[in-house]
C-alpha positions as CSV (number, residue, x, y, z in Angstrom):
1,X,5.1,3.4,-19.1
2,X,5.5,7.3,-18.3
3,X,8.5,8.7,-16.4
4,X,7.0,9.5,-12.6
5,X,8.9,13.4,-11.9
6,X,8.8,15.2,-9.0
7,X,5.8,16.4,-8.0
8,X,4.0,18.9,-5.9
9,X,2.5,17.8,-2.6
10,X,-0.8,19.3,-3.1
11,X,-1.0,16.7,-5.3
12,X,0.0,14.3,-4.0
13,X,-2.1,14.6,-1.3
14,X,-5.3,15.0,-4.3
15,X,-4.2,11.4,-5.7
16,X,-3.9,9.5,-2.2
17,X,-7.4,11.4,-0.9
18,X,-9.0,9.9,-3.9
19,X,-7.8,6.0,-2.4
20,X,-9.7,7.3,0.5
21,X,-6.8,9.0,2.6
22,X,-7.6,11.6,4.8
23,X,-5.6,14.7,6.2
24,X,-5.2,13.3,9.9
25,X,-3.0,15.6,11.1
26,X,0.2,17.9,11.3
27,X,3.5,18.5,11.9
28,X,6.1,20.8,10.9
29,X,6.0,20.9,7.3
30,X,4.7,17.2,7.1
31,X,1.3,15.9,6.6
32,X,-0.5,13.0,8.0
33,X,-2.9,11.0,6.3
34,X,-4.7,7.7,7.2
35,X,-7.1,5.6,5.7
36,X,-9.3,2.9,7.6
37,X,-7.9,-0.1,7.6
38,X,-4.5,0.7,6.7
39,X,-1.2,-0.6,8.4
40,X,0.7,2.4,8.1
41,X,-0.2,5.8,8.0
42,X,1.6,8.2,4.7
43,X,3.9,11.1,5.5
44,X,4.1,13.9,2.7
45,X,6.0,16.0,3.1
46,X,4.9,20.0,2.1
47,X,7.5,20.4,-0.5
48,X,7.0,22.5,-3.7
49,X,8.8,19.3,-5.2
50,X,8.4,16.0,-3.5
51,X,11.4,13.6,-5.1
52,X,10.6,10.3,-7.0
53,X,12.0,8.4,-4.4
54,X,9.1,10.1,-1.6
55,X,6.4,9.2,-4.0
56,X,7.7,5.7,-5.2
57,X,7.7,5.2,-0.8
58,X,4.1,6.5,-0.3
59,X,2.9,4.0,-2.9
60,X,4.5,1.1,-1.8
61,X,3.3,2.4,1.4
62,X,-0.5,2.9,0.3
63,X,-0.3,-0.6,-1.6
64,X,-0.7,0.9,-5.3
65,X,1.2,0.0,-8.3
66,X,2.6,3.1,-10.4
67,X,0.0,2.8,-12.9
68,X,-2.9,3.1,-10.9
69,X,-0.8,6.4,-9.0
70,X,-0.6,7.8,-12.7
71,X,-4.3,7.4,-13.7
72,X,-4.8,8.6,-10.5
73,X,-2.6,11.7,-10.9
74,X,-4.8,12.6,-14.3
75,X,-7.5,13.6,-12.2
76,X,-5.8,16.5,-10.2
């Protein structure tokens, strides 16, 4: 399995708008994004390095395992 580092938010955001996400607002230096359907919406924050522990929360959150985030991922 490959090492998940810190990544950019931009994207993030690409990988999660691919699930079918969408940019539903902003605040500060935090973007929200909410999908149809979903219990919770996702809060990235616009860091030029979001931490492990961010992303590892936003899938959990969004309901995808780490795999499908990394295939995912290849496409941005």
């Amino acid at each position: 399995m490959s090492r998940l580092n810190p990544l950019p938010w931009r994207k993030i955001v690409c990988v999660f708008e691919q699930i079918g996400y969408k940019h539903a607002g902003q605040k500060g230096s935090h973007i929200k994004m909410e999908k149809p359907g979903a219990a919770r919406p996702l809060i990235i924050p616009k860091y030029d390095e979001v931490g492990r522990d961010i992303i590892t929360t936003l899938m959990k959150t969004a309901g995808i395992t780490r795999e499908a985030f990394l295939a995912l991922l290849e496409n941005c």
